[in-house]
N, C-alpha and C positions, 0 to 999 in steps of 0.2 A: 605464453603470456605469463607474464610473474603476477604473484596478489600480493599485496603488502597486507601483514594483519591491522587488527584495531581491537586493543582492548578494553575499550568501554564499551557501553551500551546505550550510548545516547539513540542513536536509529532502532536498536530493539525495543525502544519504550516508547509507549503512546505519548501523544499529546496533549496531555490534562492538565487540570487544577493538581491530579495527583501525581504525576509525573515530573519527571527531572526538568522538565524545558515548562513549568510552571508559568511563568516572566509571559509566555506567548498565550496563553489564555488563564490569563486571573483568575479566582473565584469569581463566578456568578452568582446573582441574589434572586436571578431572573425577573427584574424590575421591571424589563421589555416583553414579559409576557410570551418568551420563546417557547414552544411547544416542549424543547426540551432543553434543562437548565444549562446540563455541561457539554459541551462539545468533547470532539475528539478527534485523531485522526490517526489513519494508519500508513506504516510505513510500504511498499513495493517491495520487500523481499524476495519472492519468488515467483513472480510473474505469472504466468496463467497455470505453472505446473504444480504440483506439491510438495511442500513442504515438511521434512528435505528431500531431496527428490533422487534416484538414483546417478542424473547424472548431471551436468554443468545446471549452475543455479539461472532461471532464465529472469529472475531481477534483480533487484540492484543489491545483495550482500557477497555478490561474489562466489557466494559457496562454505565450505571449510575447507581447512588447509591442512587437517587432517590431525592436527596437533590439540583439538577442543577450543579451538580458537577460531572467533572468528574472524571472517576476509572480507572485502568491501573491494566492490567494483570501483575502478579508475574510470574517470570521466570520459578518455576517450575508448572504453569497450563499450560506452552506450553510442547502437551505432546511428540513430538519429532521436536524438535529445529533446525536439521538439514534439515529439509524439510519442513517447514514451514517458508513463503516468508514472510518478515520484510518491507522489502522497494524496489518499483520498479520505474523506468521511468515515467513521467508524460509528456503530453502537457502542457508547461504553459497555464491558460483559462484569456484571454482578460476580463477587470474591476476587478481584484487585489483578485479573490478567491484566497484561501488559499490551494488548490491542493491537501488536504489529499483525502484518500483512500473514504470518505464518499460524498463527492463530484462527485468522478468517482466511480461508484461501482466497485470493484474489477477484476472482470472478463471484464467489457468493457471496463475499464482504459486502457487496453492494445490497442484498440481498435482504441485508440484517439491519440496517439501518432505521433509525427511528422515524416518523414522518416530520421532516424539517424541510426546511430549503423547495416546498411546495412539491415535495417525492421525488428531487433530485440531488445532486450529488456537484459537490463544487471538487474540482481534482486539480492536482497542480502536478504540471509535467516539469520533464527533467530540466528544460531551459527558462522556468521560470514562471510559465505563461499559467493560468487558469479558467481551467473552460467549466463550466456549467449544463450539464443536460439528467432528460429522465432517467429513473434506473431501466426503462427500458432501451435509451441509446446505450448504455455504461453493459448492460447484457448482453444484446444482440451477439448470435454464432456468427456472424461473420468475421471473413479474416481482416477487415477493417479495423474491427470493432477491439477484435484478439490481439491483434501483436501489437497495440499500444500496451498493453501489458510485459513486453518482453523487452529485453535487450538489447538483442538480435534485431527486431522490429517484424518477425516472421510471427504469423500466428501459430503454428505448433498444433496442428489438429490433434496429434494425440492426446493433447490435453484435454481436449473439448470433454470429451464422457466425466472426465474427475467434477467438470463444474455446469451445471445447468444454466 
């Protein structure tokens, strides 16, 4: 399979007030009393594995292409789009990281999260859709649970020990 590169970093960078894609969550004054003022969200880079990982990237940047540059998955290598998680909730982290999914690995990202959303997590999968549940659905070791995380749509147990 070919990877086309991308050299921006719109998908490396969270979704802030401080980030590039600003337009999607304005500054908050927190008028409405949210638990917590800024929101955020993180990108699906590498799926349940780490970050970077020795071998094919199991979410959606593709990988590297070996050149320092980065690659980005083509829409039809995700092989069922409906169930596989795009963009979930993040903790903003204190000194101006950039929140992607490589930053929080996948499965603990959830873990770090501020209490909003009544201790769950709103996720928007690759087709679109957004679904809603505890962080204890969003954790759960099963392979259910797991390979919404990947690409493939297989859970990867050897992943499991890297994330609680």
């Amino acid at each position: 399979m070919s990877r086309e590169t991308w050299s921006g970093r719109f998908w490396r960078s969270s979704i802030t007030e401080k980030g590039p894609a600003n337009k999607l969550a304005p500054k908050w004054t927190n008028h409405v009393r949210l638990p917590q003022p800024n929101s955020s969200y993180g990108y699906n880079m590498a799926g349940s594995g780490r970050y970077p990982s020795s071998g094919p990237s199991l979410g959606l940047d593709g990988g590297s292409n070996n050149r320092s540059a980065s690659a980005y998955l083509s829409e039809n290598q995700v092989k069922v789009p409906s169930d596989m998680i795009a963009v979930a909730d993040v903790k903003p982290k204190p000194g101006g990281a950039d929140n992607d999914l490589d930053d929080i690995f996948p499965i603990n990202l959830l873990a770090e999260l501020a209490p909003r959303h009544n201790k769950g997590e709103n996720i928007v999968f690759c087709d679109g859709h957004v679904e809603y549940a505890k962080h204890t659905v969003w954790l759960k070791k099963t392979e259910v649970a797991r390979q919404r995380w990947n690409n493939d749509n297989q859970p990867h147990r050897e992943t499991w020990p890297n994330n609680p």
